[in-house]
C-alpha positions in Angstrom: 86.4 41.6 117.8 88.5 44.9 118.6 91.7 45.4 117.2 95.2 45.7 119.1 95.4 49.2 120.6 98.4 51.2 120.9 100.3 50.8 123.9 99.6 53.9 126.8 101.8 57.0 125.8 102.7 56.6 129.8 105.3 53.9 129.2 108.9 54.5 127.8 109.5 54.2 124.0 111.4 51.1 122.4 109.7 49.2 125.2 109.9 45.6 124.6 106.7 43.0 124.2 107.1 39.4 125.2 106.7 37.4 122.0 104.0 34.9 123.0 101.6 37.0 124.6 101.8 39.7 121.9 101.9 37.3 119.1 98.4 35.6 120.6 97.0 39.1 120.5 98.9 40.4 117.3 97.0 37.1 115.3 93.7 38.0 116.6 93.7 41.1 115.8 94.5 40.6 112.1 92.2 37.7 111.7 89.3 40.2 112.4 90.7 43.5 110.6 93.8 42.4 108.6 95.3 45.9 108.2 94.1 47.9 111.2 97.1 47.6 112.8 99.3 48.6 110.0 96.8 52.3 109.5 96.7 52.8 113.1 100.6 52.3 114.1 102.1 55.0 112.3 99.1 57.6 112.4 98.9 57.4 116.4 100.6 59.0 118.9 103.0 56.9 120.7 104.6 59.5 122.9 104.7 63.6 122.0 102.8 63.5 119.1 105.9 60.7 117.4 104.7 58.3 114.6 104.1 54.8 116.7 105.1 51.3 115.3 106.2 47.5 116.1 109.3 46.1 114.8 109.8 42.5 115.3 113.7 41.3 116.9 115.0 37.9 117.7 116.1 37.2 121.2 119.5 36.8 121.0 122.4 39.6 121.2 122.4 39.7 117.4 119.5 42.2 118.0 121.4 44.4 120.4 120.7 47.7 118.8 117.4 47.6 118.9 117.6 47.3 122.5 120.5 49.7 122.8 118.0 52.3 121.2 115.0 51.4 123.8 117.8 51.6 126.6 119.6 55.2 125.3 116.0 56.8 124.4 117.6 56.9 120.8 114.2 56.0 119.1 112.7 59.1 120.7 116.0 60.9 120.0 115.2 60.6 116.3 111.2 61.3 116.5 109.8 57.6 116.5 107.9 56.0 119.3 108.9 52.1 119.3 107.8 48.5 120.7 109.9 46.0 120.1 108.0 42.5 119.6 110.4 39.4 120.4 110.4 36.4 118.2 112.3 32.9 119.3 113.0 33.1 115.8 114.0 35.8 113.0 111.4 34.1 110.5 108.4 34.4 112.3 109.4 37.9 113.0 108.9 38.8 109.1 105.5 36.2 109.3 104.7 39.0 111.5 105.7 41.7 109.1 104.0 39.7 106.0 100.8 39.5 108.0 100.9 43.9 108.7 101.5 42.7 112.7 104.9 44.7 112.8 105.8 47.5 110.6 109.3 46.6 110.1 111.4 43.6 111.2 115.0 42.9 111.9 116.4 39.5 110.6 119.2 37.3 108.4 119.6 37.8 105.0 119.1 34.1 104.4 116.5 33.5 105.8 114.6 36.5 104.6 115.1 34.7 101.1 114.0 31.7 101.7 110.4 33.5 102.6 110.8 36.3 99.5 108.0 33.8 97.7 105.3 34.0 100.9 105.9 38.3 100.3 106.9 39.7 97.2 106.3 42.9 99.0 109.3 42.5 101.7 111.9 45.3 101.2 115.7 45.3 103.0 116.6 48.8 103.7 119.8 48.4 104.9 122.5 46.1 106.6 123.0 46.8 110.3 125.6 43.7 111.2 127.7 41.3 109.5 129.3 38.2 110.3 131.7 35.0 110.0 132.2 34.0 113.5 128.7 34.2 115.4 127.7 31.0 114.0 129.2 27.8 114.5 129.8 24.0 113.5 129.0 21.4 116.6 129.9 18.1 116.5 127.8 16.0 118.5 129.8 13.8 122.0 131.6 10.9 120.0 131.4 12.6 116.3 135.3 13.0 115.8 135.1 13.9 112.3 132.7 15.6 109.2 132.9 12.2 107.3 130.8 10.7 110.2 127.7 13.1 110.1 124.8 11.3 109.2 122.1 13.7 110.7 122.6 16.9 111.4 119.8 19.4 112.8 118.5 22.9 111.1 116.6 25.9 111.7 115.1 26.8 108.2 117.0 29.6 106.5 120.2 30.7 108.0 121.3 27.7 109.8 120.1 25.3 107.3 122.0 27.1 104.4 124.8 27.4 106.9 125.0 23.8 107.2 124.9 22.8 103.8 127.8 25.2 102.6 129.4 23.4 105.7 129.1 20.0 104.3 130.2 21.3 100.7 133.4 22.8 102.2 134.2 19.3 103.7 133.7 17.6 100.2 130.0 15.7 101.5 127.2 15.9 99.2 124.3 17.5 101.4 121.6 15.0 100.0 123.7 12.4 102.1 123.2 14.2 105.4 119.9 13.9 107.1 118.6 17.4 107.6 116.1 17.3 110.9 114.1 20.5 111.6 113.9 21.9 115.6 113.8 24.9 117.3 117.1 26.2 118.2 116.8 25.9 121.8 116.4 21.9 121.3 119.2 21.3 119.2 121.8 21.0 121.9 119.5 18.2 124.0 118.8 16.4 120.6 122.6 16.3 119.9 123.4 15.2 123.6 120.8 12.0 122.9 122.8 11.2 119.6 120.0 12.0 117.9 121.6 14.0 115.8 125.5 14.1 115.1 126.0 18.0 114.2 124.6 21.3 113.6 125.6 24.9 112.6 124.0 28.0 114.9 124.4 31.0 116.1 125.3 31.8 120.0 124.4 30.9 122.5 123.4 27.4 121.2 127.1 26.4 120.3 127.9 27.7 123.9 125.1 25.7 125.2 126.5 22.6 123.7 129.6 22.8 124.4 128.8 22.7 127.9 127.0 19.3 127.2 129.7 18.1 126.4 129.6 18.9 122.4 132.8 20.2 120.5 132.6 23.4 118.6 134.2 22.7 115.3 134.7 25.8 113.8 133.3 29.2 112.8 131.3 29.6 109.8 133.8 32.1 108.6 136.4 29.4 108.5 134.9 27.6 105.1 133.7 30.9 104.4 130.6 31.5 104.8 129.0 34.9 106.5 125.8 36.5 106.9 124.1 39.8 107.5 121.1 41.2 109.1 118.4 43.4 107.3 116.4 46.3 108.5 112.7 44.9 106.6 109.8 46.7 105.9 107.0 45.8 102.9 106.3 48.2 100.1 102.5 49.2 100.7 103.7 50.8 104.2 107.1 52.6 102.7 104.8 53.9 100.1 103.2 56.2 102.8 106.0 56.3 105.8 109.2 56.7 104.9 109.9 59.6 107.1 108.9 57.0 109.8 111.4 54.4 108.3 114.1 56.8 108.0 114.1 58.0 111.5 114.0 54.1 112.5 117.3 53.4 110.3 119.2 56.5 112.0 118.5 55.5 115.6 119.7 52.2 115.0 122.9 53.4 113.2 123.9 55.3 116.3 123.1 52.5 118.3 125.1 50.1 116.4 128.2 52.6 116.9 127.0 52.4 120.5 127.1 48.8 120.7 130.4 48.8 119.2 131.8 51.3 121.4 130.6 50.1 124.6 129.8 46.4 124.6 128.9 46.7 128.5 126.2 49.2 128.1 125.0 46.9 124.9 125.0 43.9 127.6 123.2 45.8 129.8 120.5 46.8 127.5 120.0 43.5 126.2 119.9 41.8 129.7 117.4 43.9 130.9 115.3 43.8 127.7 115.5 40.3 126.5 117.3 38.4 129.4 120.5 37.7 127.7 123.1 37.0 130.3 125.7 39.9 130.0 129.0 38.0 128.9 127.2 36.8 125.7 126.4 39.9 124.5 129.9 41.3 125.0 131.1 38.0 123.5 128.8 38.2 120.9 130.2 42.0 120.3 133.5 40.7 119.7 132.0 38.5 116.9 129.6 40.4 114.9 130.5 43.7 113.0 127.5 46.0 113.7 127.2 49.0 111.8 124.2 50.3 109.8 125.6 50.7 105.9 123.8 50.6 102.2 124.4 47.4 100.2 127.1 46.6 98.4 127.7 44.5 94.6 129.8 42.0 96.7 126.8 41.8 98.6 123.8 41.6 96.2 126.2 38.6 94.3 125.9 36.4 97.9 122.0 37.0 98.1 121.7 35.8 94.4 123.7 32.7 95.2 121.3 32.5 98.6 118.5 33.0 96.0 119.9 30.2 94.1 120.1 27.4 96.4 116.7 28.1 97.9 115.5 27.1 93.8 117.9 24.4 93.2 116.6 22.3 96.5 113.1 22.9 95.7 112.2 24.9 98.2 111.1 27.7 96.2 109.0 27.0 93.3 110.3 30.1 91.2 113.6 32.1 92.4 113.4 35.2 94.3 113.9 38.4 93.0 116.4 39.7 94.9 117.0 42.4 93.3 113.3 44.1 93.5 113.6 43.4 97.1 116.8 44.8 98.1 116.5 48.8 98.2 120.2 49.7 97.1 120.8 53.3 98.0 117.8 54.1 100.1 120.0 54.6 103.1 121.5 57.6 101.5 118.8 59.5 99.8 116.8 58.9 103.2 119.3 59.4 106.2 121.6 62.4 106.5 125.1 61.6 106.8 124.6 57.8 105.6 
């Protein structure tokens, strides 16, 4: 079987690839020569002789930088030739990235913990948004208080994490609350049935429920509770391209000042490049802190406690090292002006 080839040089950098097409292709290509598209990405020419690669994104405006630098020719700006491959779901952007798909991966802190035991390899370069307010609580039609959850649906990672520091905040022991596991797209329906009473997600799922008649409790921020999004690579590829990574990082640092700056043009970018409509990204502006930035100790003290519960509920057999995965200070010493 052939492997994937690069794209034609023909078509714009920081193009974006529909996730179920690629992904189809992407799989078979690895199942026949696991690696071949890891060698080839970064030695090819994607466009004037720039190192070519994939990066896996999410669909949602939380990935709005990466699709600011497609729209702004900021990838080719700063020497890298870039296809974005969309995910319905941060996680199986980094089963991408485990499996040498993509090259590099945006996606939640949390999440990226829970699958540190899968990939032992993953490394987080650097934070490029925060947040307390992007997520939210639902409470499903009829649900008029915490006390009266019985079920609530997750997303593994983020949103399940998310909705047991809920849960904790309100004084409920999470082993008495029914986690079910859906897609996030479903959630909203399955609460609208009753057949689940809450849940805790990012936009625009809360939105969505809401206008099913669903009650957005509160932000996640209000018992709390925050999260971040990584820039992820592995450490066989940074071994051999960190130039490439390093040019990656600063086009999306002046895209997330872009995004910050001009929420419209953000809106438009993501519209055209992942069909968000253009009022959630500039709600979703107001909500998220985007900025590109090394790691903190504040921070690497949250991921340990992320690290933590993933071992306590037995969903890891042995607890992430956090530490060997987070690269603390390779912003700096690989981006001017970091």
């Amino acid at each position: 079987m052939k492997t994937a080839s690069h794209p034609t040089p023909l078509r714009p950098p920081g193009r974006v690839t529909g996730s179920a097409l690629i992904t189809a292709t992407l799989f078979a290509a690895t199942a026949c020569g696991a690696g071949t598209t890891d060698s080839g990405a970064d030695s090819g020419s994607g466009g004037g002789g720039k190192p070519h690669i994939r990066v896996a994104v999410g669909v949602d405006a939380a990935y709005a930088p990466f699709f600011v630098a497609g729209a702004e020719g900021l990838w080719a700006k700063h020497g890298v030739d870039v296809d974005l491959v969309q995910f319905a779901k941060g996680g199986e952007g980094v089963d991408a990235l485990n499996a040498g798909q993509v090259q590099m991966a945006g996606n939640s802190d949390a999440t990226t913990i829970g699958l540190l035991g899968q990939n032992p390899d993953l490394r987080s370069l650097l934070v490029y948004e925060d947040s307390g307010r992007y997520l939210k609580v639902v409470l499903g039609h009829g649900v008029k208080s915490p006390s009266e959850i019985r079920k609530m649906a997750v997303v593994p990672g983020l949103s399940e994490l998310a909705a047991t520091r809920f849960l904790e905040s309100k004084g409920i022991e999470p082993g008495s609350v029914e986690f079910l596991t859906s897609d996030p797209a479903e959630i909203p329906a399955l609460t609208k049935k009753g057949d689940v009473d809450a849940y805790v997600l990012w936009e625009p799922w809360p939105a969505k429920g809401a206008e099913l008649g669903e009650r957005i409790l509160e932000t996640t921020g209000d018992y709390d509770f925050s999260y971040q999004h990584w820039l992820l690579s592995t450490s066989p590829w940074l071994k051999d391209h960190k130039d490439t990574a390093a040019k990656v990082a600063a086009a999306l640092a002046e895209a997330a000042k872009k995004v910050e700056s001009d929420p419209e043009a953000a809106a438009k970018a993501t519209k055209d490049a992942a069909k968000i409509p253009t009022a959630q990204t500039v709600n979703a502006v107001k909500e998220i802190d985007f900025g590109v930035r090394d790691f903190t100790a504040k921070d690497l003290k949250g991921y340990e406690a992320t690290a933590a519960f993933y071992l306590d509920t037995g969903k890891l057999k042995a607890r992430p090292d956090v530490s060997r995965t987070i690269q603390r200070g390779w912003l700096p010493e690989n981006t001017k002006g970091s």
